[in-house]
C-alpha positions as a printed NumPy array, in Angstrom:
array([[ 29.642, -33.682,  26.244],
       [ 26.544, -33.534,  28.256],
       [ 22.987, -33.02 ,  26.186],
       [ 20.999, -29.87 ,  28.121],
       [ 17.608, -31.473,  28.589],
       [ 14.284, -28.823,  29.348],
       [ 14.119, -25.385,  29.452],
       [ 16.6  , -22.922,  30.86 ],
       [ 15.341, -20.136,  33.236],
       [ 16.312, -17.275,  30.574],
       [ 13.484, -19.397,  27.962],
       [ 11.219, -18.943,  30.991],
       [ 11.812, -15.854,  31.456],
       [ 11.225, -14.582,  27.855],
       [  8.018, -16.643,  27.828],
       [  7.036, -15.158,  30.86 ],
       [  7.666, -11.607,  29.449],
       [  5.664, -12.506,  26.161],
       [  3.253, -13.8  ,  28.105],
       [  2.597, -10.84 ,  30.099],
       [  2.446,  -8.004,  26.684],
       [ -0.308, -10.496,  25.744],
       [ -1.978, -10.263,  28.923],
       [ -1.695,  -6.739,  28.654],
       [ -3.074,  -6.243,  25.507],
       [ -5.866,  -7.852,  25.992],
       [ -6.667,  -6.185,  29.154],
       [ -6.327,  -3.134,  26.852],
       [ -8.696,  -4.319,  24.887],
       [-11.143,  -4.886,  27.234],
       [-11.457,  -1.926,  28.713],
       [-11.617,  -0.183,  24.849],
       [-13.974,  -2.648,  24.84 ],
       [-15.852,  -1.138,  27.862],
       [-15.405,   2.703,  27.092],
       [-17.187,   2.139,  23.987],
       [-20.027,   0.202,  25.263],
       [-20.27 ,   2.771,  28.26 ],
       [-20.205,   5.398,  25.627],
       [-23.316,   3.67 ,  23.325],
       [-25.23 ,   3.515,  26.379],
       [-25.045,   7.241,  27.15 ],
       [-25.752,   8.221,  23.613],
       [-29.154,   5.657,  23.518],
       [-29.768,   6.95 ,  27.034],
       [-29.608,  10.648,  25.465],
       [-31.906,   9.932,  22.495],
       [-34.094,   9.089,  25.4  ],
       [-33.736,  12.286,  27.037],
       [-34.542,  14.118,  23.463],
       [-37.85 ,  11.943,  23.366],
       [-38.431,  12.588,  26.726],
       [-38.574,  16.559,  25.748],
       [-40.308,  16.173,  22.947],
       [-43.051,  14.186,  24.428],
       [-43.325,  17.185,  27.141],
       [-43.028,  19.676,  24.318],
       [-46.123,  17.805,  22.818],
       [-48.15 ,  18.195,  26.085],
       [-47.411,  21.908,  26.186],
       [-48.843,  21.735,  22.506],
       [-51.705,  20.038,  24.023],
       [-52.635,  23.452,  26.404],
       [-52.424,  25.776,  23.211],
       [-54.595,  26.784,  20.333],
       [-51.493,  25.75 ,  18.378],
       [-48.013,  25.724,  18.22 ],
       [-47.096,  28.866,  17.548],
       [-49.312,  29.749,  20.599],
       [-46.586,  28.075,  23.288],
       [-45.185,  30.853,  25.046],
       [-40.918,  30.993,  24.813],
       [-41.383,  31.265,  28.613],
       [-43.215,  28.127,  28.564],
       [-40.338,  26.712,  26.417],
       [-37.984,  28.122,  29.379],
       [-39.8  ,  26.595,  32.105],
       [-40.361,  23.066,  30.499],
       [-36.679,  23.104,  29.566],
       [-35.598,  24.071,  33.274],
       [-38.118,  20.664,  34.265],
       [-36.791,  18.579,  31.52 ],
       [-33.244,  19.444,  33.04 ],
       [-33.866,  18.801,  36.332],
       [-35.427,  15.759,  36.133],
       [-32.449,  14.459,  34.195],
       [-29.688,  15.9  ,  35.901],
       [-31.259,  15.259,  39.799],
       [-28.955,  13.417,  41.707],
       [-26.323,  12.147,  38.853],
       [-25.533,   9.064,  40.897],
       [-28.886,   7.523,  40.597],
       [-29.856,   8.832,  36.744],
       [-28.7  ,   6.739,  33.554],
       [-27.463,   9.879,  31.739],
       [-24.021,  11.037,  33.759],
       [-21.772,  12.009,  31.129],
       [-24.138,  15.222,  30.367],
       [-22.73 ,  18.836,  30.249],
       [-26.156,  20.142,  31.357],
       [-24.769,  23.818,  31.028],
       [-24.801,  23.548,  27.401],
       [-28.008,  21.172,  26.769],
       [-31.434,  22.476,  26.3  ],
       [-34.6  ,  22.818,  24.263],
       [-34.743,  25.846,  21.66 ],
       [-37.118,  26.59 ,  19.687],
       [-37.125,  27.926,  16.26 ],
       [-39.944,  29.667,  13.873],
       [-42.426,  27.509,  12.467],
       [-43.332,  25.417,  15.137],
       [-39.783,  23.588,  14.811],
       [-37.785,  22.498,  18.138],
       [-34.447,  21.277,  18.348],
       [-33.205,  19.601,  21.959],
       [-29.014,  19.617,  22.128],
       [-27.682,  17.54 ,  24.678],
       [-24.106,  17.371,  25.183],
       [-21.719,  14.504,  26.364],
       [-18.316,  14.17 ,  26.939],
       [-16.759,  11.364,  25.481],
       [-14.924,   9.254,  28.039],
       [-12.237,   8.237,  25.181],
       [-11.445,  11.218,  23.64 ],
       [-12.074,  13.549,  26.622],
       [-13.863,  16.404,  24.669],
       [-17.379,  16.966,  24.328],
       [-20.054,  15.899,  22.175],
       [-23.57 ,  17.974,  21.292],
       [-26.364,  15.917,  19.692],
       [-29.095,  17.66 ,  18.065],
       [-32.737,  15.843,  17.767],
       [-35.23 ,  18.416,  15.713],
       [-38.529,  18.25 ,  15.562],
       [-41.66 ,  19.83 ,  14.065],
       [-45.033,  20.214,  15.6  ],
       [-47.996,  20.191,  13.388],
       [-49.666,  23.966,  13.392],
       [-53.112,  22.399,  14.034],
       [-56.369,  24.52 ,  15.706],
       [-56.921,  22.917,  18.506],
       [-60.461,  23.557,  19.785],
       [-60.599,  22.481,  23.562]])
């Protein structure tokens, strides 16, 4: 009786197989991996944006005897500035994933703001609205 010595090509075959669900997984992995780091960025990139507003809301405070002063159509305008300059030429700007349609600056009694920009989220293809609210001091300002 002859002894079988190595592997036969089914073993390969199998180990090949395995091998490759591995593979696969982690490739999987990897770009989970990716999605969520692309997603992190966006959402860092869009607290940006918020302080971005804020900082022009700040300046328009700046032009006013106070803060209840600011015009809504100065709100409007700002807003329509603050979009543009983020949305201009999506390519190019860090923040891609917005839905500018439903983003923007509102403003609220008492001198409070809110800025809502919302993403869609690559992994769960639906959309995401973050809020950042603010309130400006109700100083006299005596230029």
């Amino acid at each position: 009786m002859k002894h079988q010595q190595g592997f036969s090509l089914i073993e390969v075959l199998i180990a090949l197989v395995v091998l490759a669900f591995g593979l696969m997984g982690v490739a999987a992995m990897q770009i989970k991996a990716l999605q969520s780091a692309t997603e992190g960025y966006q959402r860092s990139i869009a607290v940006v944006a918020a302080v971005d507003a804020q900082e022009r809301i700040w300046n328009l405070l700046a032009s006013h005897s106070n803060c209840e002063a600011i015009e809504t159509s100065a709100v409007s305008a700002l807003e329509d500035d603050w979009i543009e300059h983020w949305s201009a030429d999506t390519n190019a700007k860090p923040l891609r994933g917005a839905n500018w349609d439903n983003s923007g600056v509102r403003m609220s009694e008492g001198c409070e703001f809110s800025i809502v920009i919302a993403l869609n989220s690559v992994s769960s293809n639906r959309e995401e609205e973050y809020l950042y609210s603010f309130i400006l001091p109700n100083v006299e300002n005596t230029p």
